[in-house]
C-alpha positions in Angstrom: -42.2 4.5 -80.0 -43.3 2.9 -76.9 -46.9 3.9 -77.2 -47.0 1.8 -80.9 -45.7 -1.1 -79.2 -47.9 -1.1 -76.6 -51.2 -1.1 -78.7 -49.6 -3.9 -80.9 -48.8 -5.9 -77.9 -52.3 -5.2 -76.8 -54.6 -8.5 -76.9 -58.2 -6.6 -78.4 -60.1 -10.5 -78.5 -58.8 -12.5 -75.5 -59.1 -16.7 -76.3 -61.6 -17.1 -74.5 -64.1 -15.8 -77.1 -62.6 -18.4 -79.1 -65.3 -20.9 -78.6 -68.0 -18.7 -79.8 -66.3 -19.9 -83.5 -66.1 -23.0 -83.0 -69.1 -25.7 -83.3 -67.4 -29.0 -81.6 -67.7 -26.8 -78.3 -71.3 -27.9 -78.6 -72.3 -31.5 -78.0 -75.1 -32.3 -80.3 -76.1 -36.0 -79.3 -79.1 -34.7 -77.2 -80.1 -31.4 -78.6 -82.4 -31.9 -81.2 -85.3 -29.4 -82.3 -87.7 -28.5 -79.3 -89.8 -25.5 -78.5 -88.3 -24.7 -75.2 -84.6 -24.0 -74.4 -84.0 -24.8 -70.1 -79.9 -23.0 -69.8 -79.2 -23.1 -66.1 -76.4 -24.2 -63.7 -74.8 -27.5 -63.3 -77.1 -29.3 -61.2 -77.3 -33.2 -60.0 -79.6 -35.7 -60.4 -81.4 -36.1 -57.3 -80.8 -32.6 -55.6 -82.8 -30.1 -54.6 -82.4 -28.0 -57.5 -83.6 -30.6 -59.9 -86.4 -31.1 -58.1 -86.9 -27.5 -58.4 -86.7 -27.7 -62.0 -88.9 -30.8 -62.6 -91.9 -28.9 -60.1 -92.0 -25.9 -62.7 -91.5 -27.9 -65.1 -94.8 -29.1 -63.9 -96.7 -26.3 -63.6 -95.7 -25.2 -67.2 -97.5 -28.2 -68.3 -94.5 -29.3 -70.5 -92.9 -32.7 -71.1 -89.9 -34.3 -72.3 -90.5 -33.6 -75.9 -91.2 -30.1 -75.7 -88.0 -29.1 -74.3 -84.2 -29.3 -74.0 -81.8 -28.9 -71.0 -78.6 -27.9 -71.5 -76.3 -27.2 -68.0 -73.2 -24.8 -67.8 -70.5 -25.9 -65.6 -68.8 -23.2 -63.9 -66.8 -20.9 -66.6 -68.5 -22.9 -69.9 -69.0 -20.6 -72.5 -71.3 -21.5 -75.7 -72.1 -20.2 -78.9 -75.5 -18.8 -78.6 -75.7 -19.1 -83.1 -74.7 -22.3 -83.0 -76.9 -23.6 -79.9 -80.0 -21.6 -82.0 -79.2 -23.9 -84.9 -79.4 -26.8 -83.1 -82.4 -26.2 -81.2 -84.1 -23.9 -83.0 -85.9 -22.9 -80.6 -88.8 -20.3 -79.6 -88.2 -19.9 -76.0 -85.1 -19.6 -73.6 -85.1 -19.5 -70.0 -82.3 -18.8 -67.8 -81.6 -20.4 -64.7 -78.6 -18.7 -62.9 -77.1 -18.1 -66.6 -76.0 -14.5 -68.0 -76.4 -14.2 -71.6 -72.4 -12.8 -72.2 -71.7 -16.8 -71.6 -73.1 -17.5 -74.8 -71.6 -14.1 -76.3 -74.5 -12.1 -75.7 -74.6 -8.6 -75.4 -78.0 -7.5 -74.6 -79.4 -6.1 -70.9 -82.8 -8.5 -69.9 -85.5 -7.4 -67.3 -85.1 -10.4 -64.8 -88.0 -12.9 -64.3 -90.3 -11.1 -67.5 -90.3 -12.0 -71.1 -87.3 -10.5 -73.3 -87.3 -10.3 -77.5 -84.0 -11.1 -78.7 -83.4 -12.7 -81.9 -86.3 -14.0 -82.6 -86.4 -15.5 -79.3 -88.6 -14.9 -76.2 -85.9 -15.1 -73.5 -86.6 -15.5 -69.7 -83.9 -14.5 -67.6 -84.1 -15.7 -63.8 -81.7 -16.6 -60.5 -80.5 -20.1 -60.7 -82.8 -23.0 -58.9 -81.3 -22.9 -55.7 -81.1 -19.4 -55.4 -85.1 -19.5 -56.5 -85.9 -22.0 -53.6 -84.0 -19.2 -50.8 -86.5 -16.2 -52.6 -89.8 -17.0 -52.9 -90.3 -13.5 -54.2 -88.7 -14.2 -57.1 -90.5 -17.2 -57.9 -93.3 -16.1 -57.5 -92.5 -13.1 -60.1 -91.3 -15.7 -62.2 -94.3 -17.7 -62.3 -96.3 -14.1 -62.0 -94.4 -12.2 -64.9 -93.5 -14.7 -67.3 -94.2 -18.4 -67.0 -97.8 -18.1 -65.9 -98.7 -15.8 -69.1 -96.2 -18.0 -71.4 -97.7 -21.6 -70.5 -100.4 -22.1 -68.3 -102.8 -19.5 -69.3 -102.5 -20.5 -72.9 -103.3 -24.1 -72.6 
């Protein structure tokens, strides 16, 4: 008897898959329709990290209008459905980001191009950790931005 109450006192789905179900866990008031999904870390304003961002940013040739930003605090989880339906769109890179916060389960090859879901999905270390490995970067740009943006323009 004690093995039956054990597997019925077993939680199979913890709560905090919860908010891949739920849509209000998803601010909408400035996601709107782009090409180009930008998922990283929390980051400020005038750090070092943003100015990370805004120099590759840059060099990918793309502005304001072409793509969104959206920053994960520390344990945020969103719904990658639900984020797809708001931005719709063709591209998503990674900055510091695993995929299983937005209930993902797929393996990516870091700092390449990645099919999923219609998607092309760039997966790379987060913008400070970038600035400390210029070998990375430079893969980055190498592997995946480079061929993506700037040699198509």
């Amino acid at each position: 008897m004690t093995d039956l109450q054990t597997i019925i006192n077993t939680e199979i789905i913890n709560t905090e898959t919860d908010v891949f179900w739920y849509s209000n866990s998803i601010s909408h008031e400035k996601i709107i329709p782009k090409n180009v999904l930008i998922l990283s870390k929390k980051i400020d304003e005038q750090s070092a990290e943003q100015q990370q961002l805004n120099k590759i940013l840059d060099a990918c040739k793309l502005t304001e209008d072409k793509y969104n930003v959206v920053q994960f605090t520390e344990n945020e989880r969103l719904a990658w459905h639900l984020l797809k339906g708001i931005a719709n769109p063709s591209v998503v890179i990674l900055f510091g980001v695993h995929p299983s916060r937005m209930g993902i389960s797929a393996l990516f090859r870091l700092n390449a191009m990645n099919n999923f879901d219609g998607t092309s999905w760039i997966p790379t270390l987060s913008l400070q950790e970038l600035e400390q490995q210029p070998q990375a970067k430079k893969d980055l740009w190498t592997n995946a931005l480079k061929p993506l943006f700037a040699d198509t323009q």
